[in-house]
Phi, psi and omega in degrees: 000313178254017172102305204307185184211131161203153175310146164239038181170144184206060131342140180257354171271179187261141175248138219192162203053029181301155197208107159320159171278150119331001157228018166084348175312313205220149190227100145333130155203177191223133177192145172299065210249056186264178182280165167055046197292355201247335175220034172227139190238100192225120142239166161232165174259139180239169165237144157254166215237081194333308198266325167267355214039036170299169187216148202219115152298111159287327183261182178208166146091176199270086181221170167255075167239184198210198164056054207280147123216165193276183162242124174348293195290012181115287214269001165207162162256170180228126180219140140300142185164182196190155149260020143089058196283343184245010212050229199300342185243044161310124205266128149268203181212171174261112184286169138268127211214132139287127212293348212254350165094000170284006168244015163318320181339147173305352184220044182249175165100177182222107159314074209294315210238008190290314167250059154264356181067036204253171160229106198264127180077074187239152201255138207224108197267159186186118160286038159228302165323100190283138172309125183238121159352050234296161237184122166247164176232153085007097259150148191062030164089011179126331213268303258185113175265159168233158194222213196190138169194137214250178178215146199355064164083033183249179155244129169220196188263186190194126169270118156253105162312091163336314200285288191265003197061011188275162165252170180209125181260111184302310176224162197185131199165163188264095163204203196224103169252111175243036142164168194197174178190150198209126174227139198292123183248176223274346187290332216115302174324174159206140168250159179237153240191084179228180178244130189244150153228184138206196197294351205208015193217140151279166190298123160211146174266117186265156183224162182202192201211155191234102173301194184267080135226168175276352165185149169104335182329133166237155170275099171242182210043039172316143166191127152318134181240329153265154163234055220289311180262017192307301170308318199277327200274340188312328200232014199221136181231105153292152179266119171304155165253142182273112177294099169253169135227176154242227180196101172229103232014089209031047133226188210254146156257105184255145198204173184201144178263126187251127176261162163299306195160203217253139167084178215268115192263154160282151199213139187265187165217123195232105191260132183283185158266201231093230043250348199260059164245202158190166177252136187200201207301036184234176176256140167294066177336296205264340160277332161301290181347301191274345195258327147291034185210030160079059169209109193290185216209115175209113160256173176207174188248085180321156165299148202100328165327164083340149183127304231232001172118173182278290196337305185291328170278338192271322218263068210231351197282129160074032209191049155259018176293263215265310156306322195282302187325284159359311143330292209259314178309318187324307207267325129357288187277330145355274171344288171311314202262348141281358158106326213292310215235134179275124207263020171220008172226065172239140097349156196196147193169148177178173167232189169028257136347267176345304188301326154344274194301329169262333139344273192343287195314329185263008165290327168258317190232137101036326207277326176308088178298348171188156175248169139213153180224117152301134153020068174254173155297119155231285175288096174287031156272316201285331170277328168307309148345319203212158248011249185263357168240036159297129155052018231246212183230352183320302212286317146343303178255009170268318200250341172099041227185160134275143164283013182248337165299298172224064195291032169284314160320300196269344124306334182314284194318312170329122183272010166295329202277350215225338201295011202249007154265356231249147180222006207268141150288160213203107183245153198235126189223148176200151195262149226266310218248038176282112163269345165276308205232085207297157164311302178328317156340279170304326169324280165325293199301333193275323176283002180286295194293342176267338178286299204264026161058071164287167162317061194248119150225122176282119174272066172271128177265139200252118141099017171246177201243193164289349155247037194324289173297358160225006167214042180286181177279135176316305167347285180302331199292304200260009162243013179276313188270330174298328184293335177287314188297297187276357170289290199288359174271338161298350203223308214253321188266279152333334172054019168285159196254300187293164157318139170258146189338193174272137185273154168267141184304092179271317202039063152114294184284000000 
């Protein structure tokens, strides 16, 4: 009414996800505020109180949780969040809080949705798709949130009923919904308002409609109300993808294939990062580049994934090396052995993680005619050590460890330790100003391969970050994307053996 402005918090961490009360009193929010708060990765939820500005802990206990939102009477909250019952491959779920902070306890709180095994707010990867927060909305006067999660490699919406905890998967299809909203209508209904993509579709927004009832619900009368990318898409045919899995020590590795085309395709590998993200129904820029450029595509959601359940998501600890591989080769050789993938034309390629693991793979196995490795791993001590995860819990919850503690692990675990094998030609491409995965990464790997004079060559890219391929300055994005296209079409199409020229320095033009 008058304009003024005043702090309701002076917190030394940053606080973030605020949530109005239904009476306007109180303010929800999620913020770390514990001691040693710089190396331990702890949040809770607190309310401050508008008019005096006390402040009350809603959560408790050695937990994360976050996404505060209210229940219609006040008097409880609903937040995401886990006490990290797996480390690093920890489900969250969706909670129940008391508002007045009487569930603070090391064990409060109600666990609504844990035994569906869903994973809410799972990182779902894609260079099209912009990163959105994850989110519950509120609904049915109160009886029911819906949340967004994904299930074999679709991502979708979900209704949980509070009262019983049971759940209803609102939509369902092989696509990506990254991010919704929902509001309660005068019928009983409810409508929604989400942004859809898939493998062969860009991001738009569709509304649909949730009749009255209590179970059994779907989202009907879907309709796009936007078309944002119709011009671009006129002349351009994206390739659907082939849904495959395998089976590698009793579990399903589910992955999918974009062809070239008919018969043994030269086949790229496209491994993700995390590791605890996953790949599904969204689009992919740089695997249509390559699969219009004669090179079939084939990812999977490796063990460490999301998705796929907390069993699954873990059981990648202390083992990101030999398991995964496994993993991803599994499904490689599938290929090969239907006739799909030509075994004398494969490619390799991931990023950050990704980037790992292929380091890794090409420190062991041969098979490979080229690489790229992205804003990768090569030493994990130096990375838990030095940028934005210094001295932190990452090396805890990935390896169970410090690197000072069992530094055997983290050489073990190292593709430095193994890079004095690797003979795959191998361009390293990293942006100067990556604070998760420092320059140095590349350094090292480039100073193994160039001393013992491997096929190598180092991309450094100036003034981008660790998120070069999905939210860099466009430019670098597409000449970011040229450099992946004529390395593997230079080796893999083209069938050359050297190193290919120097590429030339558009900066931009």
């Amino acid at each position: 009414a008058t304009g003024e402005a005043r702090p309701l918090t002076d917190g030394a961490a940053p606080e973030g996800h605020p949530a109005w009360s239904p009476d306007g009193s109180r303010v929800a929010f999620a913020a770390d505020r514990r001691r040693d708060r710089d190396i331990r990765w702890r949040s809770d939820v607190w309310v401050v109180d508008v008019e005096s500005g006390r402040i009350t802990r809603i959560t408790g206990g050695n937990g994360y949780f976050e996404m505060p939102t209210w229940l219609p009477d006040g008097k409880s909250l609903i937040v995401a969040g886990h006490r990290f019952p797996a480390n690093a491959g920890s489900r969250s779920d969706v909670w129940k809080f008391a508002a007045d902070g009487s569930d603070s306890g090391s064990g409060g709180g109600v666990n609504l949705s844990g035994r569906h095994d869903l994973m809410v707010g799972s990182s779902m990867n894609s260079d099209v798709v912009p990163h959105e927060e994850p989110r519950l909305v509120v609904t049915d006067a109160g009886a029911a949130v819906l949340f967004a999660a994904p299930i074999d490699g679709s991502y979708e919406l979900w209704r949980l009923d509070v009262r019983s905890g049971d759940v209803d998967r609102l939509t369902e299809g092989a696509h990506y919904i990254s991010a919704f909203d929902a509001v309660d209508c005068a019928d009983g209904g409810t409508q929604l308002a989400f942004v859809r993509s898939s493998a062969t579709e860009l991001p738009d927004v569709v509304v649909a409609d949730l009749a009255p009832s209590s179970s059994g619900r779907r989202a009907d009368g879907t309709h796009g109300i936007t078309n944002l990318n119709a011009e671009l898409l006129e002349d351009v045919t994206l390739v659907e993808p082939q849904e495959r899995s395998v089976e590698v020590d009793g579990r399903r590795i589910q992955g999918w294939l974009l062809p070239a085309g008919e018969g043994p395709q030269p086949l790229v590998v496209q491994i993700h990062g995390g590791p605890q993200t996953l790949y599904g129904s969204a689009p992919f820029w740089e695997f249509q580049v390559l699969a219009a450029s004669g090179m079939s595509v084939w990812y999977s959601n490796p063990r460490g994934s999301e998705g796929y359940g907390q069993d699954f998501a873990a059981a990648n600890f202390r083992d990101w090396g030999e398991g995964p591989t496994r993993d991803v080769l599994a499904g490689v050789d599938a290929l090969v052995a239907d006739g799909l993938a030509d075994p004398q034309r494969l490619g390799l390629t991931g990023g950050s993680y990704g980037g790992y693991l292929t380091n890794w793979i090409v420190g062991h196995d041969q098979r490979f005619r080229a690489a790229l490795t992205e804003r990768s791993v090569v030493d994990l001590a130096a990375l838990i050590l030095t940028g934005d995860l210094a001295g932190g819990e990452f090396g805890p919850l990935e390896f169970g460890a410090q690197p000072w503690d069992d530094p055997d692990i983290f050489r073990e675990q190292s593709p430095l330790t193994y890079a004095a094998n690797i003979r795959t030609p191998l361009l390293i491409q990293h942006a100067e100003n990556d604070l998760r995965c420092t320059i140095a990464q590349a350094e090292m790997l480039f100073a193994v391969l160039r001393s013992l004079k491997r096929p190598v060559r180092l991309m450094r890219v100036p003034d981008e970050t660790h998120e070069l391929t999905r939210s860099g300055t466009p430019f670098r994005r597409v000449e970011n994307l040229v450099q992946v296209r004529d390395w593997f079409r230079h080796f893999l199409v083209d069938g050359k053996r050297g190193l290919p020229p120097l590429p030339r320095a558009r900066a931009g033009k």
